[in-house]
N, CA, C and O atoms as a CHARMM CRD file, in Angstrom:
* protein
*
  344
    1    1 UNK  N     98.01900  61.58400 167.10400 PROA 1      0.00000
    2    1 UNK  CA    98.19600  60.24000 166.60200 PROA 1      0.00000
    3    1 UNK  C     97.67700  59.26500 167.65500 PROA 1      0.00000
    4    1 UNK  O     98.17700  59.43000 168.76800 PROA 1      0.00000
    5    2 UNK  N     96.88500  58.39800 167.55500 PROA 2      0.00000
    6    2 UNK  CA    96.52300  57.25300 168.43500 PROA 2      0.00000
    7    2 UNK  C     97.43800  56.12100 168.41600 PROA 2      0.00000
    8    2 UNK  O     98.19600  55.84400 167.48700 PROA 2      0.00000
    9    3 UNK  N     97.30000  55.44100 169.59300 PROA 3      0.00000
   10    3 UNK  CA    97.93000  54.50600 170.00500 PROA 3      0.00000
   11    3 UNK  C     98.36500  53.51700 169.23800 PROA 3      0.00000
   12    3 UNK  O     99.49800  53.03600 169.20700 PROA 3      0.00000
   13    4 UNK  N     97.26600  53.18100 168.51600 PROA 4      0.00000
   14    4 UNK  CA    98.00500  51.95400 167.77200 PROA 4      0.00000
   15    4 UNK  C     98.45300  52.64200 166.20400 PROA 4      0.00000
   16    4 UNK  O     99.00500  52.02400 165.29300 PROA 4      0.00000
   17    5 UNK  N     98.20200  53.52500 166.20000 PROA 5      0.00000
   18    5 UNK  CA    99.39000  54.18000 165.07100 PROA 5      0.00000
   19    5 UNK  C    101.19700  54.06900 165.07600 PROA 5      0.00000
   20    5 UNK  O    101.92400  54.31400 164.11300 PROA 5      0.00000
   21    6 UNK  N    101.64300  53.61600 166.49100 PROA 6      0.00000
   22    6 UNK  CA   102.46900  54.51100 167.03200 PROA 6      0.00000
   23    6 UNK  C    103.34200  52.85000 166.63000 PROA 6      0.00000
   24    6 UNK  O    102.83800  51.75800 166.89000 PROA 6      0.00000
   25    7 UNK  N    104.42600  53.00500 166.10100 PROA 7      0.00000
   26    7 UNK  CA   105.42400  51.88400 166.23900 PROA 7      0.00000
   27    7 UNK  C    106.21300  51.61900 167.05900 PROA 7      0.00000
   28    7 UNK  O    107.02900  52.39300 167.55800 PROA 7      0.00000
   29    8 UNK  N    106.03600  50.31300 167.33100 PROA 8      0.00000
   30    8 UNK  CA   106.91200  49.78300 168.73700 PROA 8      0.00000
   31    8 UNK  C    107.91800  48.96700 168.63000 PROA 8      0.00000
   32    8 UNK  O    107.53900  47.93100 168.08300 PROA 8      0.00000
   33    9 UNK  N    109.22100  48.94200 168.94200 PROA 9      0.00000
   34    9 UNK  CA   109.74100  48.19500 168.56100 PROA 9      0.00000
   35    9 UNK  C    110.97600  48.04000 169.65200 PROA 9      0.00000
   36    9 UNK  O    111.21300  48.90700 170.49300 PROA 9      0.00000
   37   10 UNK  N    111.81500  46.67100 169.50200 PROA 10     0.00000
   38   10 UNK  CA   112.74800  46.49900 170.60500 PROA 10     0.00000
   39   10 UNK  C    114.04900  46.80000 169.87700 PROA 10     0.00000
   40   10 UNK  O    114.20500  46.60000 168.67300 PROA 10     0.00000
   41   11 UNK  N    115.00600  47.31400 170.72800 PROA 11     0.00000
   42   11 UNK  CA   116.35000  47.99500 169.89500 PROA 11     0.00000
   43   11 UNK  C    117.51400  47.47200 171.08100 PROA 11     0.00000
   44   11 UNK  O    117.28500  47.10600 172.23400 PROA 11     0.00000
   45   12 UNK  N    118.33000  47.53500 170.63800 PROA 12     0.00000
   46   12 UNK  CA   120.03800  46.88800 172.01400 PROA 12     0.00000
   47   12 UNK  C    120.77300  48.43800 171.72900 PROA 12     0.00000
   48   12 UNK  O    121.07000  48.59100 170.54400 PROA 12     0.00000
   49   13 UNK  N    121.03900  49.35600 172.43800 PROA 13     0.00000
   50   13 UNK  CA   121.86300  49.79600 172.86700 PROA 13     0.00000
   51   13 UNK  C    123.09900  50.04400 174.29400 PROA 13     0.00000
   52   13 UNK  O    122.88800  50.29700 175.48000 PROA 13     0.00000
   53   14 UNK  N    124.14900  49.87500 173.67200 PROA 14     0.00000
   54   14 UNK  CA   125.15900  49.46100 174.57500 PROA 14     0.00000
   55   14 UNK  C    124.98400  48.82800 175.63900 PROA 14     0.00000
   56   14 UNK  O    125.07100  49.14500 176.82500 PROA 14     0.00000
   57   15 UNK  N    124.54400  47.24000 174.73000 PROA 15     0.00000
   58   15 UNK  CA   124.17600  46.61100 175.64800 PROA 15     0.00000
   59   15 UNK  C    122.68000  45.78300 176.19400 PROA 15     0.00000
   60   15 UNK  O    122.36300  44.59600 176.26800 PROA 15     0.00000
   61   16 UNK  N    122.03700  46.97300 176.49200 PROA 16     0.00000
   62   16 UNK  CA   120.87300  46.68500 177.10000 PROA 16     0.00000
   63   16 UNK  C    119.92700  46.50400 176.04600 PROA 16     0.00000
   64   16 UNK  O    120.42800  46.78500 174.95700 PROA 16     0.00000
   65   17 UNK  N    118.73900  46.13400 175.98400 PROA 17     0.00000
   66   17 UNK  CA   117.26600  46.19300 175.34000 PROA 17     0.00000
   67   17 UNK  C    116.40400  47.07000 175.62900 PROA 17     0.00000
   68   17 UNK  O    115.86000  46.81000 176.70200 PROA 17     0.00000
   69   18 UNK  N    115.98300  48.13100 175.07500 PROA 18     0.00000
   70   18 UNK  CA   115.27900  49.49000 174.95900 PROA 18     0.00000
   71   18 UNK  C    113.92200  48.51500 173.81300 PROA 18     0.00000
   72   18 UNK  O    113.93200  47.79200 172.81700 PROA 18     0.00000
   73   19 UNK  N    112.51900  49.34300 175.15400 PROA 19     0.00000
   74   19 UNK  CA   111.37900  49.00300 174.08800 PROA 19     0.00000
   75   19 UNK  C    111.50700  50.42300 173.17000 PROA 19     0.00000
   76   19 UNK  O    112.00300  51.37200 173.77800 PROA 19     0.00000
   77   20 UNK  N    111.17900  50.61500 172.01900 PROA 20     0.00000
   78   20 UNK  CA   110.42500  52.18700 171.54300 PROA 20     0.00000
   79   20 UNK  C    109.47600  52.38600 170.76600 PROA 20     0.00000
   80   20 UNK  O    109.23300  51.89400 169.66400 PROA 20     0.00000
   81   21 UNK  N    108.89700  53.18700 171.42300 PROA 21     0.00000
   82   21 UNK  CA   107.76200  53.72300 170.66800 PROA 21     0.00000
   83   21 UNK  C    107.56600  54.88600 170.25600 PROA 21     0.00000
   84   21 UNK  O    107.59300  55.79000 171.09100 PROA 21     0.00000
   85   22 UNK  N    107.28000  55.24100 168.66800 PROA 22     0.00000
   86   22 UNK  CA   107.33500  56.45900 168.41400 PROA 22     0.00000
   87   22 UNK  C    106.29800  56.54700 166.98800 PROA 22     0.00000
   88   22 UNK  O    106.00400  55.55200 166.32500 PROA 22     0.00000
   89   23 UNK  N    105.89100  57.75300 166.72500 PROA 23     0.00000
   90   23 UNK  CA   105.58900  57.49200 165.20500 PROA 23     0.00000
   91   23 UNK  C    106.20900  57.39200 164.07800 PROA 23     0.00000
   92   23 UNK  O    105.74000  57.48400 162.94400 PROA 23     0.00000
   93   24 UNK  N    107.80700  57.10700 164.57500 PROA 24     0.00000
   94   24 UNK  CA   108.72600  57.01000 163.01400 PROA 24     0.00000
   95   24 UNK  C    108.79300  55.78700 162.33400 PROA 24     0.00000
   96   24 UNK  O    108.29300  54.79200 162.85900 PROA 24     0.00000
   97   25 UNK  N    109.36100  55.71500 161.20000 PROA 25     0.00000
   98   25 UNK  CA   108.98700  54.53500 160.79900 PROA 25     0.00000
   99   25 UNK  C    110.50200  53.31900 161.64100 PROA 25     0.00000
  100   25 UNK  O    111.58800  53.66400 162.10600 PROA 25     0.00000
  101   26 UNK  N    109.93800  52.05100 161.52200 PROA 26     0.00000
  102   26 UNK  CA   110.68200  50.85600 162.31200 PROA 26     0.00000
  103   26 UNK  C    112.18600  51.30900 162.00800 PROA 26     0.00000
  104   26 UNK  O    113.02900  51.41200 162.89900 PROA 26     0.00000
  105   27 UNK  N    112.51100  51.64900 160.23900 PROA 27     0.00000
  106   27 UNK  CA   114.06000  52.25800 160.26900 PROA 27     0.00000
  107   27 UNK  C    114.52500  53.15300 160.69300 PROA 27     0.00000
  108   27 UNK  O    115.75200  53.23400 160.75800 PROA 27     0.00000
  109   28 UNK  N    113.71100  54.14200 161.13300 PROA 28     0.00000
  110   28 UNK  CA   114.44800  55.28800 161.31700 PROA 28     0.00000
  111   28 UNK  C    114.39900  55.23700 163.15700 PROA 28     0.00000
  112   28 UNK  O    114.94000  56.06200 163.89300 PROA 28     0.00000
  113   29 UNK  N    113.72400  54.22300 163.52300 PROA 29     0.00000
  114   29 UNK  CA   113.98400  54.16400 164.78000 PROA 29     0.00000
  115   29 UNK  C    115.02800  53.39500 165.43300 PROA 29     0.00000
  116   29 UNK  O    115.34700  53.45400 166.62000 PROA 29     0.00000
  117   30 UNK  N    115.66800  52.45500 164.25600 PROA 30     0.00000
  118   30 UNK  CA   116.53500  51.61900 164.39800 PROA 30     0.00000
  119   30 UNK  C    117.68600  52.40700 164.38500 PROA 30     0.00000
  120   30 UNK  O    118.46700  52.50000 165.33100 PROA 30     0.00000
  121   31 UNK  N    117.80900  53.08700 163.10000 PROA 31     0.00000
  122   31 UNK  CA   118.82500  54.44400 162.80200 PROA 31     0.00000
  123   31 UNK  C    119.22400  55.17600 164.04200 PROA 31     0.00000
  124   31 UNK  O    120.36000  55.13200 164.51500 PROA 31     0.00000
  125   32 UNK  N    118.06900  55.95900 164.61700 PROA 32     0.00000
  126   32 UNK  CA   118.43500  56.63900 166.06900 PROA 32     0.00000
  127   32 UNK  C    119.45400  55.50200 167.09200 PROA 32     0.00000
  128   32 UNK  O    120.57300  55.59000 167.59900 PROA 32     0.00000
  129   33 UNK  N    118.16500  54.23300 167.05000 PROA 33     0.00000
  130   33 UNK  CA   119.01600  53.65400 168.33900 PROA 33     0.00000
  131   33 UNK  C    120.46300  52.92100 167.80000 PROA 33     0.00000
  132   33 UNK  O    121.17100  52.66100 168.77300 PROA 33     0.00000
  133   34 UNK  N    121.16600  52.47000 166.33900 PROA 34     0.00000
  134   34 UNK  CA   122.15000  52.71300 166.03200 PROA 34     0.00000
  135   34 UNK  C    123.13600  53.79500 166.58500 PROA 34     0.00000
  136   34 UNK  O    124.07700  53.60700 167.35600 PROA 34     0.00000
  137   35 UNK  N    122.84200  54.61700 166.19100 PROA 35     0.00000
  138   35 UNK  CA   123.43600  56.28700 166.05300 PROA 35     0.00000
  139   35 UNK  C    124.26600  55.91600 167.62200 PROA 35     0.00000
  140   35 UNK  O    125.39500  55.50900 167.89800 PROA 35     0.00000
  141   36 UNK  N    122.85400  56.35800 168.56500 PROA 36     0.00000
  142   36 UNK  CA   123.28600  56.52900 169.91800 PROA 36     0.00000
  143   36 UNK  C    124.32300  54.96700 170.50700 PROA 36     0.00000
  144   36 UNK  O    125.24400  55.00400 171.32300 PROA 36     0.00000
  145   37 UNK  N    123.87300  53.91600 169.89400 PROA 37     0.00000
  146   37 UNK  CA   124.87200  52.57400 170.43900 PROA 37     0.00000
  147   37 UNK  C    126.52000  52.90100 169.97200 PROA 37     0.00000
  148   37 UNK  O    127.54600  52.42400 170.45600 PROA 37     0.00000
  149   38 UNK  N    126.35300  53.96800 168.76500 PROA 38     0.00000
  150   38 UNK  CA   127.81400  53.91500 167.78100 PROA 38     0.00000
  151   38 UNK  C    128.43800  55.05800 168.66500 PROA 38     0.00000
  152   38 UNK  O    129.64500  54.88600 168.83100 PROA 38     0.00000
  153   39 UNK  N    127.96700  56.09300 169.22800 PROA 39     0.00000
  154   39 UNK  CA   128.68900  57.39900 169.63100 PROA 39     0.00000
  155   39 UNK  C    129.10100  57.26400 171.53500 PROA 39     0.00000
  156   39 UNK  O    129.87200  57.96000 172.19600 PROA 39     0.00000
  157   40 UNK  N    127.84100  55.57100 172.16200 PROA 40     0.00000
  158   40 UNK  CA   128.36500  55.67100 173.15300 PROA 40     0.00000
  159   40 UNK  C    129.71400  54.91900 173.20500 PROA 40     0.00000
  160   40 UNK  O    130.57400  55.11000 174.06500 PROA 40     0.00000
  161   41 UNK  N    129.80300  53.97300 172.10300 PROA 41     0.00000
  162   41 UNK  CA   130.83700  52.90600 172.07500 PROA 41     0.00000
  163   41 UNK  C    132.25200  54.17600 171.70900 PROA 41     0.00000
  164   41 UNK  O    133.37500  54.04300 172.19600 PROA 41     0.00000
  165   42 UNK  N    131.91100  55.18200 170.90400 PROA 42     0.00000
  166   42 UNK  CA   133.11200  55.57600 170.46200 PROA 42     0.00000
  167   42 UNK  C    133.59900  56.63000 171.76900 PROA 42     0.00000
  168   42 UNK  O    134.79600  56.91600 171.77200 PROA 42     0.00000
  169   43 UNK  N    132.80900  57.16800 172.78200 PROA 43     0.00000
  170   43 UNK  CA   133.15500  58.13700 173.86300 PROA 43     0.00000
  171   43 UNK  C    133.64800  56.84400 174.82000 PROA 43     0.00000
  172   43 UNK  O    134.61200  56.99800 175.57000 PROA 43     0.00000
  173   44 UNK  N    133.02100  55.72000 174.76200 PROA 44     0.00000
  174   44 UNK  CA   134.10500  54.49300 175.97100 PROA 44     0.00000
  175   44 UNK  C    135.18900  54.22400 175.24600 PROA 44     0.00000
  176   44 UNK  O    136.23000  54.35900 175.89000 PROA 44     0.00000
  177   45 UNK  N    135.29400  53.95800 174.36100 PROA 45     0.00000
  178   45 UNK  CA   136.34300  53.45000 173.68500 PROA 45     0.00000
  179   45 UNK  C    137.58700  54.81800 174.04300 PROA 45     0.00000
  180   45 UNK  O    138.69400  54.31300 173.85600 PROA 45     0.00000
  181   46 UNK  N    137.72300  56.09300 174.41100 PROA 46     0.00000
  182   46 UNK  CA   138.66900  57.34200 174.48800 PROA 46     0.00000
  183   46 UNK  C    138.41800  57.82800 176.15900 PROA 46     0.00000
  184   46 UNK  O    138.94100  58.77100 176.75200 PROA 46     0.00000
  185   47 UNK  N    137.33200  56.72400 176.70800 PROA 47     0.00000
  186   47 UNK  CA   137.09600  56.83900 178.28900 PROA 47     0.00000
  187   47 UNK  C    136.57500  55.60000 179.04000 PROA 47     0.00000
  188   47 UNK  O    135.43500  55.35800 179.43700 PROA 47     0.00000
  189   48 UNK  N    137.80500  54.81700 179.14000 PROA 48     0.00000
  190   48 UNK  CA   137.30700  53.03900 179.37600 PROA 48     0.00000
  191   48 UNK  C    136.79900  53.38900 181.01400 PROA 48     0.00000
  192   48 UNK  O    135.86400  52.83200 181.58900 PROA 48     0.00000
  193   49 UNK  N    137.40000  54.12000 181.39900 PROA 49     0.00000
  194   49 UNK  CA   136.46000  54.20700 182.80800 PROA 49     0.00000
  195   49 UNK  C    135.36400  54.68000 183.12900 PROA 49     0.00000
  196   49 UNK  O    135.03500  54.79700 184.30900 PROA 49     0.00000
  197   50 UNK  N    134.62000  55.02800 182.14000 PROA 50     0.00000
  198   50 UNK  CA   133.47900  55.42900 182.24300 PROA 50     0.00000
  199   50 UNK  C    132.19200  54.71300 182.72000 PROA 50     0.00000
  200   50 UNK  O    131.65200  53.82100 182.06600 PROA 50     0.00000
  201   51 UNK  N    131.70900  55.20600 184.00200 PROA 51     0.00000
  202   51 UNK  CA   130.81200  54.28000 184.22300 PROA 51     0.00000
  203   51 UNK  C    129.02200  54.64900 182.74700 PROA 51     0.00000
  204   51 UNK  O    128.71600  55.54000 181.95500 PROA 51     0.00000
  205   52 UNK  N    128.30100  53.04400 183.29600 PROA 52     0.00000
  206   52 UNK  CA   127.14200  53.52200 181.97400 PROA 52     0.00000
  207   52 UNK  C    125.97700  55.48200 182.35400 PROA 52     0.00000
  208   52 UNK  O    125.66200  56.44100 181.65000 PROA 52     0.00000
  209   53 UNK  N    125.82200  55.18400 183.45600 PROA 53     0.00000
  210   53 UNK  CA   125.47200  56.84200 183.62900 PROA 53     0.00000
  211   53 UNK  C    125.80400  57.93200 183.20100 PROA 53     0.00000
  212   53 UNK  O    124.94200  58.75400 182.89000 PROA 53     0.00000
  213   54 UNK  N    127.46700  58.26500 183.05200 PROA 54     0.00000
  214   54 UNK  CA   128.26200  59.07300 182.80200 PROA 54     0.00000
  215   54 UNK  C    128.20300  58.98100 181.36700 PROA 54     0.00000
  216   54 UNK  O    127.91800  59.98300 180.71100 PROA 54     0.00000
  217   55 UNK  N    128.45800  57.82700 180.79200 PROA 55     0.00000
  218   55 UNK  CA   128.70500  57.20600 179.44500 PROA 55     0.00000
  219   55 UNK  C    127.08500  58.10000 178.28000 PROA 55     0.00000
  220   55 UNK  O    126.97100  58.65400 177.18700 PROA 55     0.00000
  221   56 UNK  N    126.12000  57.68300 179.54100 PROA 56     0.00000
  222   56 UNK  CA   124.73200  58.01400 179.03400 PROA 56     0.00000
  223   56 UNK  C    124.85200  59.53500 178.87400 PROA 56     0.00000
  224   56 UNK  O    124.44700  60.10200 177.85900 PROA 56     0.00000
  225   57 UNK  N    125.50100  60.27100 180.04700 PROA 57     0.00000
  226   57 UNK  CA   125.15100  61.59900 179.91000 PROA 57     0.00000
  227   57 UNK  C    125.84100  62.37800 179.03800 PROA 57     0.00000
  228   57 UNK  O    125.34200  63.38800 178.54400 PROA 57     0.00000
  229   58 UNK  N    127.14500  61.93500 178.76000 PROA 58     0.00000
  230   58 UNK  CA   128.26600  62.35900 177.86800 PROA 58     0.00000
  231   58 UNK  C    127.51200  62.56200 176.52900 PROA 58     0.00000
  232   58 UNK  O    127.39200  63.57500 175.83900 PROA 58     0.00000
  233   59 UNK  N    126.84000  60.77200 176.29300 PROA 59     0.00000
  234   59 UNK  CA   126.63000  60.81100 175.11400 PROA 59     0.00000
  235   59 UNK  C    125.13200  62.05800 174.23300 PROA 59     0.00000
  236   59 UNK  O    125.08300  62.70200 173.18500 PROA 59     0.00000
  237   60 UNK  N    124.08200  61.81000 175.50800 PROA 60     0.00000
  238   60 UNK  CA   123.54600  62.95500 175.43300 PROA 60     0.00000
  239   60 UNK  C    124.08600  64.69800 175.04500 PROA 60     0.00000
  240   60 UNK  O    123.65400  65.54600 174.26400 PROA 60     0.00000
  241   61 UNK  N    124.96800  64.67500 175.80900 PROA 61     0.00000
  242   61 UNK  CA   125.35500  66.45500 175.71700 PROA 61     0.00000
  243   61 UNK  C    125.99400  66.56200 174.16500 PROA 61     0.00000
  244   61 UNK  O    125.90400  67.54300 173.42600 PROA 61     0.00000
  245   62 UNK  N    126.80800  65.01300 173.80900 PROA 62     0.00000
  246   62 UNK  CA   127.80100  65.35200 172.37200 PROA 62     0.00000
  247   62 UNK  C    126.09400  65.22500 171.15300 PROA 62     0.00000
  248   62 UNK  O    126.05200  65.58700 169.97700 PROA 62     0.00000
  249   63 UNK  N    125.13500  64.72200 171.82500 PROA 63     0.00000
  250   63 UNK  CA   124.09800  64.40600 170.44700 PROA 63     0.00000
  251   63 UNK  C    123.72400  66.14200 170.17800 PROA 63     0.00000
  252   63 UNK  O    123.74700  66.77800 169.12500 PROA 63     0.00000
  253   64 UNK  N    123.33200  66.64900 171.78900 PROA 64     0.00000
  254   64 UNK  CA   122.70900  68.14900 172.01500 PROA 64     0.00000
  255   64 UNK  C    123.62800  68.90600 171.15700 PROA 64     0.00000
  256   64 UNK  O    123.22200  69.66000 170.27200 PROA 64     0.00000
  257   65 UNK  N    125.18200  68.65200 171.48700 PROA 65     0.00000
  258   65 UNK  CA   125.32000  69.64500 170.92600 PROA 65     0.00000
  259   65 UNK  C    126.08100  69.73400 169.60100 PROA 65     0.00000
  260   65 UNK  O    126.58900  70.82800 169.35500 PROA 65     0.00000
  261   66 UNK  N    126.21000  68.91000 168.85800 PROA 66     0.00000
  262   66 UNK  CA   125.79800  68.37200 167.14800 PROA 66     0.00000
  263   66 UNK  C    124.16700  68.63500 166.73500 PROA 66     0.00000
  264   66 UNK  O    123.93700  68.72900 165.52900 PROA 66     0.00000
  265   67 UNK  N    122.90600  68.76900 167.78200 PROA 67     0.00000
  266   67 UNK  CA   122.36100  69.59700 166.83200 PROA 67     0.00000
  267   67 UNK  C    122.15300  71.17700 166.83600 PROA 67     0.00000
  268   67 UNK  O    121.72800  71.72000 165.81600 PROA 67     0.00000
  269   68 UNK  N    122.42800  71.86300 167.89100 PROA 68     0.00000
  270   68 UNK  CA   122.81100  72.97700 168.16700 PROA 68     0.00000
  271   68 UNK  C    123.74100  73.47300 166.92900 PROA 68     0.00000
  272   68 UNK  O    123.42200  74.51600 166.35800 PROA 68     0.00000
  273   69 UNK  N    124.69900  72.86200 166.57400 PROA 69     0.00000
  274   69 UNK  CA   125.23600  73.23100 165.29900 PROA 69     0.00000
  275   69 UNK  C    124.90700  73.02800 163.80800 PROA 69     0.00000
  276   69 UNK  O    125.22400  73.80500 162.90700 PROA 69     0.00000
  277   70 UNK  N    124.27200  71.95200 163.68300 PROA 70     0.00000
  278   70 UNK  CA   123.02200  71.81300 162.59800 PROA 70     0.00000
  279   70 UNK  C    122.02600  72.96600 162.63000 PROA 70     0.00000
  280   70 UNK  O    122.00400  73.75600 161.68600 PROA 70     0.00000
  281   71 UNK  N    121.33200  73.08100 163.50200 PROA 71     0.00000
  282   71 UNK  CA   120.86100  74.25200 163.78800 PROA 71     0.00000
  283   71 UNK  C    120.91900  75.64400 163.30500 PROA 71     0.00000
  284   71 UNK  O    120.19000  76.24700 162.51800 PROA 71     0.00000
  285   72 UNK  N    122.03400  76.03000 164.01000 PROA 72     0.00000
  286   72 UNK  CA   122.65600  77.01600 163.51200 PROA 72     0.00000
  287   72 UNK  C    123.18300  77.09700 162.18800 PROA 72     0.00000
  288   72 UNK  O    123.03100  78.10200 161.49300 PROA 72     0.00000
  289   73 UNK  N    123.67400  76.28000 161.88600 PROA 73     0.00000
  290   73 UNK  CA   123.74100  76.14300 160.18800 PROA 73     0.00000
  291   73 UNK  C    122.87500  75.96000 159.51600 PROA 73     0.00000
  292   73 UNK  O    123.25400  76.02500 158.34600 PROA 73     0.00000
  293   74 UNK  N    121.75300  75.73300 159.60800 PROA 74     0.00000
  294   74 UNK  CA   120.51800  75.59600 158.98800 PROA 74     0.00000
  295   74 UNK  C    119.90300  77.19100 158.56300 PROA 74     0.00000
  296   74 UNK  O    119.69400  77.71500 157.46900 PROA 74     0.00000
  297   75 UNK  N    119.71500  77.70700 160.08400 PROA 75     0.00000
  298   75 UNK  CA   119.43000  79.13000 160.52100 PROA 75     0.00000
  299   75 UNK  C    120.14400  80.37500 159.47100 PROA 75     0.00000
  300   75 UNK  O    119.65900  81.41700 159.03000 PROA 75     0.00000
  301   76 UNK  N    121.68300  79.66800 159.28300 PROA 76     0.00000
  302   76 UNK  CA   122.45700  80.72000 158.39600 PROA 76     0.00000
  303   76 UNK  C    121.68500  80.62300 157.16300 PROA 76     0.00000
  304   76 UNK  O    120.99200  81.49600 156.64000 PROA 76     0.00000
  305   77 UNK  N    121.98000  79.05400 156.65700 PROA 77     0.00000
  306   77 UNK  CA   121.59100  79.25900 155.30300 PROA 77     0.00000
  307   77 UNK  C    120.59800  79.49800 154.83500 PROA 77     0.00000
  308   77 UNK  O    120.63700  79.65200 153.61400 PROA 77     0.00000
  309   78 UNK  N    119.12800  79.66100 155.57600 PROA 78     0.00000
  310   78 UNK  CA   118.22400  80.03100 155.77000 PROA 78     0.00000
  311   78 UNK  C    117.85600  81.47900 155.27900 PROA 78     0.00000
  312   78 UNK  O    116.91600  81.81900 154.56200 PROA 78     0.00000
  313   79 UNK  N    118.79700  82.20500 155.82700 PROA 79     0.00000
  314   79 UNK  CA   119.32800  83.80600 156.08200 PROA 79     0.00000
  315   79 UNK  C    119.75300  84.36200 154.63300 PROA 79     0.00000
  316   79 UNK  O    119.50700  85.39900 154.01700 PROA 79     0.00000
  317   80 UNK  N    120.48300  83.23100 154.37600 PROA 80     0.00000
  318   80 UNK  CA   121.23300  82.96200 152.73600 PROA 80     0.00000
  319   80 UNK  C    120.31600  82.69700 151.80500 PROA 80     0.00000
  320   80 UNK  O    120.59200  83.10400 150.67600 PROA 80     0.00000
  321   81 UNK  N    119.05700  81.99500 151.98300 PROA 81     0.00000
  322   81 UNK  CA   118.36000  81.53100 150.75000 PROA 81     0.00000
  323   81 UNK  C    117.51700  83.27500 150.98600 PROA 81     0.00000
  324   81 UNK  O    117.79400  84.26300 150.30500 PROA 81     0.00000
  325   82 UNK  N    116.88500  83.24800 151.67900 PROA 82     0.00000
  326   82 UNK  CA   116.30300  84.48200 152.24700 PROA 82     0.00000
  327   82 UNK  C    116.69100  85.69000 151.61500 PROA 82     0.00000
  328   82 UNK  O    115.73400  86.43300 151.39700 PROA 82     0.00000
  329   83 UNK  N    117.66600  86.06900 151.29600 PROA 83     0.00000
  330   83 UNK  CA   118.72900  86.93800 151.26900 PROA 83     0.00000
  331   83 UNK  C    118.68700  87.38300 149.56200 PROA 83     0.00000
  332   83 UNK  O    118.54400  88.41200 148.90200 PROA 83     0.00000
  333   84 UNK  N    118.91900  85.85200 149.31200 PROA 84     0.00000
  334   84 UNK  CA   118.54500  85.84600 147.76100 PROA 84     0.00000
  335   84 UNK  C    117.72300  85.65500 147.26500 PROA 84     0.00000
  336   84 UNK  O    117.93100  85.51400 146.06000 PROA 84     0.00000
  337   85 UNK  N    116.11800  85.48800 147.74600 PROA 85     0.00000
  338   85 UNK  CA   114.85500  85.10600 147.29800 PROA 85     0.00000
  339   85 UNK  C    114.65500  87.05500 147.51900 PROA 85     0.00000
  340   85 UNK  O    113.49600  87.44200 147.37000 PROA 85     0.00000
  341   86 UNK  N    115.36000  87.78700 147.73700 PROA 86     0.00000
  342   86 UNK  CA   114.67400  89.58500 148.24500 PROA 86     0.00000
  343   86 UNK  C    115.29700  90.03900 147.12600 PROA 86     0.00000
  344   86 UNK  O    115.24400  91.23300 146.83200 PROA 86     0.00000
């Protein structure tokens, strides 16, 4: 994809102003940076001492590992459609 394909756009999470650029479309980039503003607010909100680093990394490991389990559930039913397409 070339450069000026690529959508750019400015987003606020917790807080700050994030440029992004990606090839998704403007909503679904808004969606992500939603997502991540809603899950860091809800891990401070059950850990007010959290500094923003910690806050950042927390929120990272809970995204990793919600899709690790998508994943894997995907993988099953996969196994399942599979299973019954034989």
């Amino acid at each position: 994809m070339s450069e000026q394909q690529k959508t750019r756009i400015s987003v606020e999470i917790y807080g700050q102003t994030y440029k992004m650029v990606g090839s998704e479309t403007t909503g679904h980039m808004r969606l992500v940076a939603s997502m991540v503003d809603d899950k860091m607010r809800e891990i401070q909100a059950h850990n007010s001492q959290l500094d923003i680093p910690k806050l950042a990394v927390l929120t990272a490991v809970n995204a990793v590992n919600d899709y690790i389990k998508v994943k894997e559930q995907l993988e099953i039913l996969e196994a399942e459609l599979k299973k019954l397409k034989d």
